[in-house]
TORMARVEX-917270 format. One record per atom (N, C-alpha, C): residue in three letters; z, y, x. Coordinates in steps of 0.02 Angstrom, whole numbers, padded with zeros to 5 digits, always signed. Layout:
// residues N
ALAZYX;...
END
This chain:
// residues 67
UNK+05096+07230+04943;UNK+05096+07251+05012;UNK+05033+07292+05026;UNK+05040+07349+05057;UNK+04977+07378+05070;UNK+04962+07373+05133;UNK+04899+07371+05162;UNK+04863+07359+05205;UNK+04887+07378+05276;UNK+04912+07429+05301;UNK+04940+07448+05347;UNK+05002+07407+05372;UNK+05044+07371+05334;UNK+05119+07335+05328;UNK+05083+07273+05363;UNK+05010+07254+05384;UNK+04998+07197+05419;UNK+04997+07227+05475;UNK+04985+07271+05513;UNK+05001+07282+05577;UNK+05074+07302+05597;UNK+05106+07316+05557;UNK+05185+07314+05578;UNK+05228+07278+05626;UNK+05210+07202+05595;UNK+05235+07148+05598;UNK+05207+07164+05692;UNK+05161+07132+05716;UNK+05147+07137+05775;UNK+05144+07179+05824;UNK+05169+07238+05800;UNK+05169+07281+05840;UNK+05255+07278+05846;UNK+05292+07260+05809;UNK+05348+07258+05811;UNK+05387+07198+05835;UNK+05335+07147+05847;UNK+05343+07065+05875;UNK+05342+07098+05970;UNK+05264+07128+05982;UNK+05247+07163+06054;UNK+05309+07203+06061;UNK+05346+07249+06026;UNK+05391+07294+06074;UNK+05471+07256+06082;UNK+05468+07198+06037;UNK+05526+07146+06054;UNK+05510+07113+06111;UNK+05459+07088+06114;UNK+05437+07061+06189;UNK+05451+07103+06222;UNK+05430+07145+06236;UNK+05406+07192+06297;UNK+05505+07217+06318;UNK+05542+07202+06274;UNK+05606+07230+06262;UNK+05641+07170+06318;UNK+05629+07100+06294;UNK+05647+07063+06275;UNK+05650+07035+06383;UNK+05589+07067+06411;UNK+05546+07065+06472;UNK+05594+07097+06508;UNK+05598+07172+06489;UNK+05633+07236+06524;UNK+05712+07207+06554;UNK+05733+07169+06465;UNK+05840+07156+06487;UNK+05830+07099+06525;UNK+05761+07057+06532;UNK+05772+06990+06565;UNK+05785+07011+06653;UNK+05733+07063+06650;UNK+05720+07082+06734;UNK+05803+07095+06747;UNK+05854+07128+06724;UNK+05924+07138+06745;UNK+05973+07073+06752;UNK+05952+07034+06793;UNK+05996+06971+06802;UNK+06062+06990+06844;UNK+06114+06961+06824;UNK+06164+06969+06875;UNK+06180+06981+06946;UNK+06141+06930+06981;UNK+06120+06901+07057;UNK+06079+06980+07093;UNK+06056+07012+07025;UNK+06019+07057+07056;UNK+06033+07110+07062;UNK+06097+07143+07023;UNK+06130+07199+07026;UNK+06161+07204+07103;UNK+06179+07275+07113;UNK+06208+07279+07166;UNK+06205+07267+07235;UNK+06100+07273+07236;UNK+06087+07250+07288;UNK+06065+07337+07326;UNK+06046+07318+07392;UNK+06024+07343+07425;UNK+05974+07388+07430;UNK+05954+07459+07394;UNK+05909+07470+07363;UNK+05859+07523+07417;UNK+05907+07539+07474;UNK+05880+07581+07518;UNK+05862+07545+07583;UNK+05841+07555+07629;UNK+05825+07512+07684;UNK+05812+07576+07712;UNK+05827+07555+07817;UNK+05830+07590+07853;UNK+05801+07539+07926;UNK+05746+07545+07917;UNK+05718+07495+07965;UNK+05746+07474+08014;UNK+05740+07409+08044;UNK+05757+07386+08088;UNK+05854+07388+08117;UNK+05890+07402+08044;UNK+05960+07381+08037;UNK+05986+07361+07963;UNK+06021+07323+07961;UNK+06039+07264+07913;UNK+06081+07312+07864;UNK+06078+07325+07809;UNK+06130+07347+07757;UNK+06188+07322+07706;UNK+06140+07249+07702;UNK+06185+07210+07675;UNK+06266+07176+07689;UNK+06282+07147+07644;UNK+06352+07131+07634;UNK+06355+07107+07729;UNK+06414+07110+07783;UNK+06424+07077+07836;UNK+06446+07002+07831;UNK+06411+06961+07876;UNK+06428+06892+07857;UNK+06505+06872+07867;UNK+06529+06796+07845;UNK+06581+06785+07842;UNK+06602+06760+07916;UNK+06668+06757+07946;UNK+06662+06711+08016;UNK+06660+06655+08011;UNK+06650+06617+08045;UNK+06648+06540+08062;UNK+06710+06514+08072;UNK+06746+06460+08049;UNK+06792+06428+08071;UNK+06753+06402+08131;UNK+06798+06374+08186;UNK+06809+06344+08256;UNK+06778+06289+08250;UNK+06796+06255+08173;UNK+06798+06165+08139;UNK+06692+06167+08156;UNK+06674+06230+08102;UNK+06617+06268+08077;UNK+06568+06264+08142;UNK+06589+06310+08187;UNK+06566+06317+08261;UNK+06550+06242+08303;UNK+06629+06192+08315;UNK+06606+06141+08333;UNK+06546+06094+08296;UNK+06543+06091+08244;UNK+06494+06048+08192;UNK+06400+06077+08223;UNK+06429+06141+08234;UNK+06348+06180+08234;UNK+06341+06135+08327;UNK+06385+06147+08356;UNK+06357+06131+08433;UNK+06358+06076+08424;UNK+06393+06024+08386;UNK+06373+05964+08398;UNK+06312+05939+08380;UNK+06282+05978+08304;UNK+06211+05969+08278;UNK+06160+05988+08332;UNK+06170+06036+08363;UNK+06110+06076+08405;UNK+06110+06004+08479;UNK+06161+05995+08505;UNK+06154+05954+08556;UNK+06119+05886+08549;UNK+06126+05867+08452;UNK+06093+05800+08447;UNK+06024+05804+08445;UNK+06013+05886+08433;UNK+05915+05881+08415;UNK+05867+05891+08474;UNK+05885+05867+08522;UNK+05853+05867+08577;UNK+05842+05787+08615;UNK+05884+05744+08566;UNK+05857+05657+08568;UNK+05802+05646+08547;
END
């Protein structure tokens, strides 16, 4: 082995890491988000509606937190 073939190894360990860093940052959850913004209005996905069932549960919670 000549002398130079010892820095190989680690420099080639660092650009697997550094590789390894880059594909981690692309998670699923994170694609397809929102990448532009326009202050002070919402871009994202619109929320879902509430069932009625949904709605009553919330007024009944809100009316108990005032005991």
């Amino acid at each position: 082995m000549s002398g130079t073939s010892k820095f190989h190894l680690p420099l080639l360990l660092s650009g697997l890491l550094m590789a390894s860093l880059a594909i981690g940052g692309c998670r699923t959850e994170e694609q397809d988000r929102t990448l532009i913004f326009d202050k002070g209005t919402y871009l994202g996905k619109p929320d879902q509606k509430l069932t009625d069932e949904q709605l009553a549960e919330l007024r009944h919670r809100a009316d108990n937190q005032g005991d």
